[in-house]
N, CA, C and O of each residue as an XYZ file, in Angstrom:
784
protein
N      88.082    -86.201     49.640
C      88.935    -86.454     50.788
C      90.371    -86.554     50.276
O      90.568    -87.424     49.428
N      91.394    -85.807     50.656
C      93.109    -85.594     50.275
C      93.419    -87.079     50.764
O      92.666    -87.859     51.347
N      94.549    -87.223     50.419
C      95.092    -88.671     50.366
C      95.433    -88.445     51.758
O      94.728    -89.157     52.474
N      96.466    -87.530     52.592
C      96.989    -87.534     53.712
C      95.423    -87.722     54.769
O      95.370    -88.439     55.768
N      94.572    -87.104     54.368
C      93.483    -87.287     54.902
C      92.864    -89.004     55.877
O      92.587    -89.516     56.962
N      92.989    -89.203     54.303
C      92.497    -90.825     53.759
C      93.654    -91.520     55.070
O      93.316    -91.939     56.177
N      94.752    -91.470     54.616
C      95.748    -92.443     54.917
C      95.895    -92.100     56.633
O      96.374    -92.892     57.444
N      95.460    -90.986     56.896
C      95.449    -90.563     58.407
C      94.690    -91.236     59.162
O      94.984    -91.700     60.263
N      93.247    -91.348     58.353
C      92.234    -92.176     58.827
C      92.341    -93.452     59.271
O      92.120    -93.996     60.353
N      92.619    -93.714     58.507
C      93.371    -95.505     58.139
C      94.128    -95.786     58.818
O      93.873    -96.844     59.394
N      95.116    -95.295     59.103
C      96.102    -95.407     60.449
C      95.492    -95.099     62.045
O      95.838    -95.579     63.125
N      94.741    -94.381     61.803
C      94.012    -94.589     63.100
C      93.221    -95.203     63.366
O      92.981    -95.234     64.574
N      92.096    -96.286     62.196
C      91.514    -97.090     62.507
C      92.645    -98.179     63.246
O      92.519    -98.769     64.319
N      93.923    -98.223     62.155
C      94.616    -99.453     63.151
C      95.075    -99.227     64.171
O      95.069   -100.087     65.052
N      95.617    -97.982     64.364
C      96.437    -97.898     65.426
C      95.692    -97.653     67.234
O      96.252    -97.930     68.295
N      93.965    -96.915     66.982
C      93.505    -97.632     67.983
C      93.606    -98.691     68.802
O      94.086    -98.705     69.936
N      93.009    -99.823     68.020
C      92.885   -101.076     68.644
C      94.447   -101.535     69.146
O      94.552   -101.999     70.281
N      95.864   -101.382     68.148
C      96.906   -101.419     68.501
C      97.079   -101.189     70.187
O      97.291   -101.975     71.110
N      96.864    -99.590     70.110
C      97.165    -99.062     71.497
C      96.506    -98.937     72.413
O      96.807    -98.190     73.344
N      94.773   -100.087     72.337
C      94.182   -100.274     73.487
C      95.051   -101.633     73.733
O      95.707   -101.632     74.775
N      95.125   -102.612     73.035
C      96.110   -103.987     73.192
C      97.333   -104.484     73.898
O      97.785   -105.547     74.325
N      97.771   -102.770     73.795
C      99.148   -102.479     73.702
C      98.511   -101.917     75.463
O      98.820   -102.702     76.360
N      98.156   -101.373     75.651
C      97.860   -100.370     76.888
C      97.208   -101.570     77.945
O      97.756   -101.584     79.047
N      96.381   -102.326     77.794
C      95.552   -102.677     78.568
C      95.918   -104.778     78.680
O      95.350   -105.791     79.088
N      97.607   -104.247     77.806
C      97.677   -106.014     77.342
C      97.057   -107.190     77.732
O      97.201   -107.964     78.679
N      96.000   -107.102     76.324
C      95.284   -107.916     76.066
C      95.435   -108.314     74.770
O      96.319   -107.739     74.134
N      94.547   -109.479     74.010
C      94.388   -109.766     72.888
C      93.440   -108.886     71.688
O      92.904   -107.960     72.298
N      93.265   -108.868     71.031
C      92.568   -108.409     69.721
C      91.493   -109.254     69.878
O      91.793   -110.414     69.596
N      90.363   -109.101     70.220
C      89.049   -109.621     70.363
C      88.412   -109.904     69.047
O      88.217   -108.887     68.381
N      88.146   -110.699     68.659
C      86.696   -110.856     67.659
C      85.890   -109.454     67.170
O      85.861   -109.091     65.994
N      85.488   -109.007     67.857
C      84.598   -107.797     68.506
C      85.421   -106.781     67.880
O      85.006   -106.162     66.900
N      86.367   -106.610     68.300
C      87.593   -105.239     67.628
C      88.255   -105.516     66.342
O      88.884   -104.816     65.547
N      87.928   -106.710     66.385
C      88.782   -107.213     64.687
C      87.530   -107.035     63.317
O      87.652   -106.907     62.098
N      86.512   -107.096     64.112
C      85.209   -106.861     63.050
C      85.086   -105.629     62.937
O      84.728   -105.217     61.834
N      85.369   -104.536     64.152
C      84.923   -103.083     64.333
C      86.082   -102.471     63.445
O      85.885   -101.426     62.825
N      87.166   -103.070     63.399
C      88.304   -102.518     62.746
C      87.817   -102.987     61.180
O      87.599   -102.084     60.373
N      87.653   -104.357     60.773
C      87.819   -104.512     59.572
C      86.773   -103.750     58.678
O      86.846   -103.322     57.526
N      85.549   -103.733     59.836
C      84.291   -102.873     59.437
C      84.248   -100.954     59.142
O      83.496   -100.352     58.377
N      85.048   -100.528     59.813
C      85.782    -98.770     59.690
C      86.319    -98.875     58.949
O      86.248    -97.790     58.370
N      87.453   -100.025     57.966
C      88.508    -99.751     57.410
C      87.510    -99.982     55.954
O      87.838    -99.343     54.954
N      86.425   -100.815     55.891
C      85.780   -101.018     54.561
C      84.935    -99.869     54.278
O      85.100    -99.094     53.336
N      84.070    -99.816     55.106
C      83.231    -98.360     55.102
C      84.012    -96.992     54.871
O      83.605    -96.226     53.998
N      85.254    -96.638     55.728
C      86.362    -95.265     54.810
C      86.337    -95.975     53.443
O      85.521    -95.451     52.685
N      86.918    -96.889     52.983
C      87.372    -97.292     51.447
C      85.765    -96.667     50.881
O      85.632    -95.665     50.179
N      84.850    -97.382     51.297
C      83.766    -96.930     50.125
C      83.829    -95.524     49.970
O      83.896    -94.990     48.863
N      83.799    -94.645     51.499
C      83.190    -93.422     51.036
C      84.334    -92.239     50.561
O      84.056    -91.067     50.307
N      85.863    -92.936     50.505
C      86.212    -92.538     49.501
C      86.234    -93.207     48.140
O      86.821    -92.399     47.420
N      85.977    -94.013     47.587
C      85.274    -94.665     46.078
C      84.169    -93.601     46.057
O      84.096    -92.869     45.070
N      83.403    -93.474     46.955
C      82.309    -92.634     46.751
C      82.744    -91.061     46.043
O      82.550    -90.659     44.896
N      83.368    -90.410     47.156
C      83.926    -89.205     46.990
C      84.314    -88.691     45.347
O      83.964    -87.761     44.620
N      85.375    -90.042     45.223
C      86.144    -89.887     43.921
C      84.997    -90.399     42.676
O      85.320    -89.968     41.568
N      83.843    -91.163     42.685
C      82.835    -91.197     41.804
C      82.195    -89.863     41.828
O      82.156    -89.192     40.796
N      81.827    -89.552     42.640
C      80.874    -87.819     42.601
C      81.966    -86.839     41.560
O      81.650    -86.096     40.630
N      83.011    -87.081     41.978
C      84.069    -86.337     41.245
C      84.049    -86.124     39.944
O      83.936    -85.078     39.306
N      84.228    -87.749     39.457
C      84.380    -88.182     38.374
C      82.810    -87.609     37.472
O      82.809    -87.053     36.373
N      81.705    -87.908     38.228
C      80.593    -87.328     37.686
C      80.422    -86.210     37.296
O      79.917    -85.956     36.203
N      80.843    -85.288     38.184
C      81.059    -83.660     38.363
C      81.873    -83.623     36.725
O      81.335    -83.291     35.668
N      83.313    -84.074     36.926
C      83.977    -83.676     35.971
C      83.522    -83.940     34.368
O      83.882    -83.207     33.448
N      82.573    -85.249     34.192
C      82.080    -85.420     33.258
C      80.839    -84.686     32.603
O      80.502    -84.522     31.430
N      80.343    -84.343     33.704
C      79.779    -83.236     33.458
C      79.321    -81.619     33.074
O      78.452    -80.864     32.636
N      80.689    -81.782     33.633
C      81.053    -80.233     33.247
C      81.726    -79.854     32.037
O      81.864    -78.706     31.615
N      82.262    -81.256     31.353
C      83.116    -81.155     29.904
C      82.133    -81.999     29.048
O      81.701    -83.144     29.181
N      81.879    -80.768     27.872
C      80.850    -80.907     26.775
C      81.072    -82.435     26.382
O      80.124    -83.214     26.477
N      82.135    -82.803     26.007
C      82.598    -83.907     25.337
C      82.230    -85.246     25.864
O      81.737    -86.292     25.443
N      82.749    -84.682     27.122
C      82.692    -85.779     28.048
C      81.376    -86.264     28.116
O      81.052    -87.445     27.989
N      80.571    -85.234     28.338
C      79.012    -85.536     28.926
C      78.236    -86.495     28.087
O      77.118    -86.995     28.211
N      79.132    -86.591     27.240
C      78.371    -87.746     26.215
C      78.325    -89.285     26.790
O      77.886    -90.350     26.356
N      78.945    -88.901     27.883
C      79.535    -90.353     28.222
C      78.763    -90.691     29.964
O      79.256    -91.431     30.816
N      77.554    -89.950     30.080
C      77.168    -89.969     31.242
C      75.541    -90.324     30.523
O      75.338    -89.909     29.382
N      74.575    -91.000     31.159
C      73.291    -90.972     30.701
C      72.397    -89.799     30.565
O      72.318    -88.759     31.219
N      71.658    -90.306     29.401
C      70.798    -90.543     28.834
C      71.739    -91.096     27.417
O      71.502    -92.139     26.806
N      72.635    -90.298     27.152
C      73.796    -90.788     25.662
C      74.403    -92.139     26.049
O      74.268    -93.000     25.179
N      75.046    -92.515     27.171
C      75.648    -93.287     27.491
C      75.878    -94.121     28.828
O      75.885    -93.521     29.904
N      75.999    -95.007     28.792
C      76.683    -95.746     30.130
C      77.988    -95.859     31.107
O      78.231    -95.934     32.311
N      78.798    -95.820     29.648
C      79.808    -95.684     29.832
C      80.748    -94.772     31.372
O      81.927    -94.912     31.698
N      79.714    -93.919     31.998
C      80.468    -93.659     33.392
C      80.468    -94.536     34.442
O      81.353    -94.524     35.297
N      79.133    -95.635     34.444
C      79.431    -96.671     35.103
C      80.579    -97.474     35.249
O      80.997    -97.663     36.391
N      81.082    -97.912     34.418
C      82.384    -98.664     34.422
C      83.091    -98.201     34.713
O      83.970    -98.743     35.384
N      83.123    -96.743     34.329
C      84.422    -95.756     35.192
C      84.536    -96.266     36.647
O      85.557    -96.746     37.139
N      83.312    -96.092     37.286
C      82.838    -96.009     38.839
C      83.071    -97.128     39.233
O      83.371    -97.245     40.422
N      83.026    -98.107     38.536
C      82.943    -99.567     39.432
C      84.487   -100.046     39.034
O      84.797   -101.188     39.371
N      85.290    -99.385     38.465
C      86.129    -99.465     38.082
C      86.592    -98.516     39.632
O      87.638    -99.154     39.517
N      86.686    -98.112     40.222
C      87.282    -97.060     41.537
C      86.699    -98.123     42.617
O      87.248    -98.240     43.713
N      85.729    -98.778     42.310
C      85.628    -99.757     43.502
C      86.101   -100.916     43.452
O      85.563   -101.714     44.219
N      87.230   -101.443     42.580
C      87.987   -102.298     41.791
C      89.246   -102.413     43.254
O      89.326   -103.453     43.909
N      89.686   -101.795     43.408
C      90.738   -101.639     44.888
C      89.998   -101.907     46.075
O      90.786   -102.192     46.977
N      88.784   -101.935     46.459
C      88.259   -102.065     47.465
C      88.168   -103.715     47.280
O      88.255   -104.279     48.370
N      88.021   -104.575     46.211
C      87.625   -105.458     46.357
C      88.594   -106.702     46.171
O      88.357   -107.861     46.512
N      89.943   -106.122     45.446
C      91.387   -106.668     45.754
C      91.477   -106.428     47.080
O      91.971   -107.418     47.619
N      91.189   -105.438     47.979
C      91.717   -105.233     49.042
C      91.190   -106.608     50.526
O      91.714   -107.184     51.480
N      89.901   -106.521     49.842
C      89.330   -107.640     50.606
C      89.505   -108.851     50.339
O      89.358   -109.610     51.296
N      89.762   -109.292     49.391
C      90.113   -110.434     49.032
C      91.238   -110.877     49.322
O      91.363   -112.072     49.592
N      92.402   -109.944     49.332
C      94.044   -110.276     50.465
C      93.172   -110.670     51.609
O      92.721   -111.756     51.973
N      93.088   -109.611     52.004
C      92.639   -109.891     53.617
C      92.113   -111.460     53.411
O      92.813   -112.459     53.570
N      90.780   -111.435     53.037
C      90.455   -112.862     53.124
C      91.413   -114.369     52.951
O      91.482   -115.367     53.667
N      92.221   -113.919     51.396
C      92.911   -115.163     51.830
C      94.534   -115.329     52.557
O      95.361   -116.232     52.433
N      94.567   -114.200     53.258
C      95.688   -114.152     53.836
C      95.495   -114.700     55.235
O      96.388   -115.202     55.918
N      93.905   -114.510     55.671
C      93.558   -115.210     57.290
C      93.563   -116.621     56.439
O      94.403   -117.469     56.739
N      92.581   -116.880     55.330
C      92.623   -118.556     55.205
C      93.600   -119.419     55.311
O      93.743   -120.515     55.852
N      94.468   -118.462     54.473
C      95.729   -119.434     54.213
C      96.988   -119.572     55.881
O      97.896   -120.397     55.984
N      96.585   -118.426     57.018
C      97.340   -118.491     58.230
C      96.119   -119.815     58.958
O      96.272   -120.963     59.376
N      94.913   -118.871     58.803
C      94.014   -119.875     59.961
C      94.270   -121.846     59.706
O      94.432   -122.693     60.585
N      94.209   -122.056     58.008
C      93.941   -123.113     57.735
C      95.612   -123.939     57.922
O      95.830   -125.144     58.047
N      96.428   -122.999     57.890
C      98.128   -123.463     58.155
C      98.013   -123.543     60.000
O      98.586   -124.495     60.531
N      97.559   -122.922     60.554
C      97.758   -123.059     61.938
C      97.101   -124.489     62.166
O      97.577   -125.431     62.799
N      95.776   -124.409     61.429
C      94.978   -125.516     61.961
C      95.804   -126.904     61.881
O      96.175   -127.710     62.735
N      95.949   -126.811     60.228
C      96.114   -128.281     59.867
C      97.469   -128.514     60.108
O      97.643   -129.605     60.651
N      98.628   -127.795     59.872
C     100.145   -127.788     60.525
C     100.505   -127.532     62.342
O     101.625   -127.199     62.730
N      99.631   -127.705     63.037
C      99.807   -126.877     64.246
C     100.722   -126.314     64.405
O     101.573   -126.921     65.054
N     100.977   -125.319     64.077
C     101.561   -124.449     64.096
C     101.280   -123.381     65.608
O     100.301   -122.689     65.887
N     102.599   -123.612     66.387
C     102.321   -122.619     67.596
C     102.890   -121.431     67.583
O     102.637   -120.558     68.413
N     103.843   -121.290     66.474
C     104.199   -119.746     66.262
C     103.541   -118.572     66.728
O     103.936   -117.707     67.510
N     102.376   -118.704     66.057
C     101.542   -117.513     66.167
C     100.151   -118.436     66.571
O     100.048   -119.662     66.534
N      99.106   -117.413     66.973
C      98.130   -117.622     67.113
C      96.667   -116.566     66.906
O      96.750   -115.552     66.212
N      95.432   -116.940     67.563
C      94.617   -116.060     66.686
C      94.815   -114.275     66.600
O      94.301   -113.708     65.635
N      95.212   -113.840     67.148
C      95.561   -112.345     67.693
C      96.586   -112.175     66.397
O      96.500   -110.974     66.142
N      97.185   -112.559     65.783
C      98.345   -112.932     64.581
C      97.901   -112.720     63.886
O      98.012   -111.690     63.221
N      97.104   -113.714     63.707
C      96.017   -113.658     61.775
C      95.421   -112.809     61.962
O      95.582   -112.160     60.928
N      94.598   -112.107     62.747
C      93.527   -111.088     62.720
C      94.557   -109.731     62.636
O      94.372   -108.880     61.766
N      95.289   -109.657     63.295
C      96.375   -108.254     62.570
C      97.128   -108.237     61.317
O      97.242   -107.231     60.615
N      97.633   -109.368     61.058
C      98.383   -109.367     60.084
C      97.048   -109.381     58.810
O      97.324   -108.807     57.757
N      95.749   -109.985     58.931
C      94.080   -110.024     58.044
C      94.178   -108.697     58.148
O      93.914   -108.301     57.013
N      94.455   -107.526     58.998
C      94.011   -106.330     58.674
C      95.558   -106.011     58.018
O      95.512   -105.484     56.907
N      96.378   -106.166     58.352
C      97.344   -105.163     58.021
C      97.422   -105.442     56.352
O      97.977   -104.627     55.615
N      96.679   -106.937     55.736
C      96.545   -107.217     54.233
C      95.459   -106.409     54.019
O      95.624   -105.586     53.120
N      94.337   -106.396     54.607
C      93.633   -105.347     53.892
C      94.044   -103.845     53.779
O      93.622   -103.083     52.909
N      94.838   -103.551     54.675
C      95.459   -101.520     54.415
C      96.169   -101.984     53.066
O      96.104   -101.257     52.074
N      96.852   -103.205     53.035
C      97.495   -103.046     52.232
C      97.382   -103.862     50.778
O      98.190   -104.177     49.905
N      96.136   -104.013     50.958
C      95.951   -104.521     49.546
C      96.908   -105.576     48.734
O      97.779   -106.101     49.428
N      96.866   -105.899     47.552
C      97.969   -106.282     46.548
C      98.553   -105.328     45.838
O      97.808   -104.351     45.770
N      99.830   -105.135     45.128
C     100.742   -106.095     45.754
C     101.160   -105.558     46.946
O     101.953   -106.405     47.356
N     101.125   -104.851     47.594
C     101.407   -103.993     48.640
C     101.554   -104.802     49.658
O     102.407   -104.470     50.481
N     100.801   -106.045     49.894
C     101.262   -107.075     51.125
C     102.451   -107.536     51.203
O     103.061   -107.736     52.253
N     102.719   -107.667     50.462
C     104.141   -108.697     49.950
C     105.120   -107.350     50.348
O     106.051   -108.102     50.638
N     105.556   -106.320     50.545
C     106.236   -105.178     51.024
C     105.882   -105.362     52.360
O     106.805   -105.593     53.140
N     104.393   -105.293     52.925
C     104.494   -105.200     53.896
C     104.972   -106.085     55.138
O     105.696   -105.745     56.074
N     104.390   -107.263     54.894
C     104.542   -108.443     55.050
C     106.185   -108.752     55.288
O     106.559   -109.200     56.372
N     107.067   -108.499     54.275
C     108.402   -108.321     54.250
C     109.236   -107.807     54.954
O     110.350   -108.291     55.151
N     108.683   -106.417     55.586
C     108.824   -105.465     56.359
C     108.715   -106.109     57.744
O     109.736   -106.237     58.418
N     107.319   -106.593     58.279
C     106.999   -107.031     59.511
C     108.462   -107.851     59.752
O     109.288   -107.562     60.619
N     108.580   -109.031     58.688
C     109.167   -109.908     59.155
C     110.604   -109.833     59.941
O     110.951   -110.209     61.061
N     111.217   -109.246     58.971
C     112.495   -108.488     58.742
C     112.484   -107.478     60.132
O     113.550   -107.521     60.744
N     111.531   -106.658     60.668
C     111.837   -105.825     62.024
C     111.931   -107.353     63.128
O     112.860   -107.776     63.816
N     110.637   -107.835     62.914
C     110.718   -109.096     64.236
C     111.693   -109.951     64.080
O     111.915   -110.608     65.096
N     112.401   -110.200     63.119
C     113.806   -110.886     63.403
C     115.171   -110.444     63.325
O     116.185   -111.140     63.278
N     115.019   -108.740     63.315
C     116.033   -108.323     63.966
C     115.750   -107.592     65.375
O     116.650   -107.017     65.988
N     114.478   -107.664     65.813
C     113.999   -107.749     67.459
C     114.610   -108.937     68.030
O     115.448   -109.051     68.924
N     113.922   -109.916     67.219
C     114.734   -111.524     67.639
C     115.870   -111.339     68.142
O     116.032   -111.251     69.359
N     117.073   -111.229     67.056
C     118.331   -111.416     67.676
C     118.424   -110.406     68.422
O     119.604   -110.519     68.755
N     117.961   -109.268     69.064
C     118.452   -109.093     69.959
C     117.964   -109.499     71.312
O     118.652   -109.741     72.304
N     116.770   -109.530     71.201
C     116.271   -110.916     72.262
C     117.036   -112.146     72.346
O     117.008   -112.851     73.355
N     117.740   -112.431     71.284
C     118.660   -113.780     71.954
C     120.091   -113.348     72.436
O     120.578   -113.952     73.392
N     120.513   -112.738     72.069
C     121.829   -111.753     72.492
C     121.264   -111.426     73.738
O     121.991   -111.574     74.720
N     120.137   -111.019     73.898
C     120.167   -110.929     75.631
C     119.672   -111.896     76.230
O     120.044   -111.733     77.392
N     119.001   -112.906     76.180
C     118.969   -113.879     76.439
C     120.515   -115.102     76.746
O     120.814   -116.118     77.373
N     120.951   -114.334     76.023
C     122.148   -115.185     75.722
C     123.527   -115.036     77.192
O     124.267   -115.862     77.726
N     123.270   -113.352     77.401
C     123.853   -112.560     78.587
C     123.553   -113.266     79.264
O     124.345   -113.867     79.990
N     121.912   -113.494     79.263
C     121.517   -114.178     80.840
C     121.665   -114.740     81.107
O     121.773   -114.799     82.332
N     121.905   -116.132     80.122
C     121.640   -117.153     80.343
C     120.527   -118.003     80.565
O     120.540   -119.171     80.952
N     119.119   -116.947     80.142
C     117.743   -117.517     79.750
C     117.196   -118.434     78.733
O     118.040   -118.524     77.842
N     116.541   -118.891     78.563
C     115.622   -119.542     77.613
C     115.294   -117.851     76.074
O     114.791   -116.738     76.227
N     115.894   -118.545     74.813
C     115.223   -117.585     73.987
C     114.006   -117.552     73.652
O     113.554   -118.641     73.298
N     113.257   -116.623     73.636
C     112.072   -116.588     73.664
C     111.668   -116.197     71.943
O     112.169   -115.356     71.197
N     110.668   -117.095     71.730
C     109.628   -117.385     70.480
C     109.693   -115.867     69.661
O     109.408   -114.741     70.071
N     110.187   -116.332     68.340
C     109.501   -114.770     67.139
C     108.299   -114.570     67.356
O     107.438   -115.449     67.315
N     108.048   -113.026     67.691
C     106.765   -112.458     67.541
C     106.849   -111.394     66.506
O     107.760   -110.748     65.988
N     105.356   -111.464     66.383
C     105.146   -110.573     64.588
C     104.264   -109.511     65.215
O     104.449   -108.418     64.679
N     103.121   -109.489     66.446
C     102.254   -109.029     67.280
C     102.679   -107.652     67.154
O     102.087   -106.953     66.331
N     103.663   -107.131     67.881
C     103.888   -105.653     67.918
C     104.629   -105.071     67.378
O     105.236   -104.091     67.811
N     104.732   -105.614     66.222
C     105.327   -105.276     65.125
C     104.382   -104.669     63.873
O     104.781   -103.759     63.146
N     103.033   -105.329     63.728
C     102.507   -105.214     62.543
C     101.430   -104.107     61.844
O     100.933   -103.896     60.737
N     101.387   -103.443     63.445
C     100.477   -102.177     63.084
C     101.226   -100.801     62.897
O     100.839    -99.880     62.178
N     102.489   -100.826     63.752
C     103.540    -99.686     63.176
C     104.267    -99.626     61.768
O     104.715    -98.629     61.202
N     104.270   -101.086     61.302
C     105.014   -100.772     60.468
C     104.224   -100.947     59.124
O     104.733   -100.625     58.050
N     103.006   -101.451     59.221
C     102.207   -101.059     58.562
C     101.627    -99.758     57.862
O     101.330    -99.410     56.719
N     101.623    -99.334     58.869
C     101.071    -97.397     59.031
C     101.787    -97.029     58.676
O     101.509    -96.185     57.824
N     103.436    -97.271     58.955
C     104.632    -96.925     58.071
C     104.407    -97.075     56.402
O     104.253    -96.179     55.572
N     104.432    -98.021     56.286
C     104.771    -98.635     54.942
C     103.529    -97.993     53.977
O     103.697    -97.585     52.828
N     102.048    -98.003     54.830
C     101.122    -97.053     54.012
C     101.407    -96.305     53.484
O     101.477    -96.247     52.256
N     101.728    -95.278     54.474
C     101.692    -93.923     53.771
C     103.108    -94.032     52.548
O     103.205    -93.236     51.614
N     103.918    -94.948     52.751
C     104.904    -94.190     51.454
C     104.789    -95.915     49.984
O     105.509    -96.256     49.046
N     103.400    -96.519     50.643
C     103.379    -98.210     49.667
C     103.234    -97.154     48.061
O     104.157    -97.236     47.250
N     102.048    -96.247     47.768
C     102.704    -95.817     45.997
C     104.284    -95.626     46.024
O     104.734    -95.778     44.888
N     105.004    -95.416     46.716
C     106.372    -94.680     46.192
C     107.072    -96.233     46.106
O     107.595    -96.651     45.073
N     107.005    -96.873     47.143
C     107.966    -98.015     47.256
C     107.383    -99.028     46.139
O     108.146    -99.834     45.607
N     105.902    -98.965     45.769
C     105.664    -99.737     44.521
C     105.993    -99.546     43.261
O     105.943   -100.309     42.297
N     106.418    -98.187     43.388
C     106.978    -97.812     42.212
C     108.767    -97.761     41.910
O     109.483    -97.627     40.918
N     108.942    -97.926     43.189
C     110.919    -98.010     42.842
C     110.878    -99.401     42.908
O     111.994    -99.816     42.594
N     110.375   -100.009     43.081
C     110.015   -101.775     42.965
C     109.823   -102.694     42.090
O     110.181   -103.841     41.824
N     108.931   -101.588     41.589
C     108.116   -102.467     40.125
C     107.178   -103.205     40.452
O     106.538   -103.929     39.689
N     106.967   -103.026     42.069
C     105.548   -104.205     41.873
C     104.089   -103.498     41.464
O     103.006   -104.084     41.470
N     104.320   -102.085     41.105
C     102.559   -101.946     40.266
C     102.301   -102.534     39.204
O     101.156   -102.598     38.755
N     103.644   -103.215     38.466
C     103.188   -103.912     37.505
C     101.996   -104.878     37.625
O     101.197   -105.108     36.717
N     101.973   -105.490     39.030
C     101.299   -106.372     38.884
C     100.427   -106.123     39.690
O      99.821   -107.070     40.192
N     100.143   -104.954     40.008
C      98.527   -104.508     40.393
C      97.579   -105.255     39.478
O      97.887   -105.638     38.350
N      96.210   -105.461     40.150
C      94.682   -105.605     39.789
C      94.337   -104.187     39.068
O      93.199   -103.965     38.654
């Protein structure tokens, strides 16, 4: 599967649910946050998959190499579980990026945001893995608080009440953004250094 492929996919797992949310304004259900997180893990494997068959193929086909595939060796295993090494950083953001919102909302009440919040911003850490959150994450923030001020600048015209930072419709565009170009920007960055 080509990367544009991959990353096409991926953006449309999010950007579905986005633009039923967005269309039918409603919340991000339980139900759609599992169906999403569940499409977005299952693509990751069956490209790990893809790129293991590969890797097999190629070891196979080079004399040298083949030494390194069984009955001689083990050694392609680790290759392989080594390609499913990103799938499992990837889940693990996700995971403690809801803990650390869910368990801050709980115990800080925090009314900023609420559950529809963590469950997008839980997926938008899993597209984006480590360090890749911390870009993205950066990104969200930075559009919704220059949405902000201009929500208070008009607010301000009116003479209304300013209304609360939202991160909500912000986090699946610019996500999908930031995907497709997170190798390039990790690399004028320097944060692959500290890839897993």
């Amino acid at each position: 599967m080509s990367n544009s492929l991959y990353h096409g996919l991926l953006s449309l797992i999010l950007l579905a649910p986005y633009i039923a949310t967005v269309q039918w304004r409603k919340a991000m259900s339980r139900k759609i946050f599992i169906w999403s997180v569940s499409g977005i893990i299952v693509l990751m494997c069956i490209q790990m998959s893809i790129q293991s068959v590969q890797l097999w193929n190629e070891y196979s086909n080079d004399p040298v190499a083949a030494y390194l595939l069984p009955p001689h060796s083990n050694v392609v295993y680790s290759h392989i579980l080594r390609l499913g090494q990103p799938i499992l950083v990837a889940v693990i953001t996700a995971l403690v990026t809801f803990s650390v919102l869910y368990f801050a909302k709980k115990y800080f009440r925090l009314g900023q945001y609420d559950a529809e919040d963590i469950r997008w911003l839980s997926l938008s850490a899993l597209l984006s893995s480590w360090p890749g959150v911390l870009i993205t994450f950066v990104s969200i923030f930075l559009i919704a608080v220059l949405a902000q001020i201009v929500r208070v600048l008009m607010a301000m015209r009116s003479s209304a009440e300013p209304p609360r930072l939202v991160l909500t419709p912000f986090v699946a565009p610019v996500t999908i953004f930031i995907l497709w170009f997170l190798p390039d920007i990790l690399h004028v960055t320097g944060l692959e250094k500290i890839r897993f």
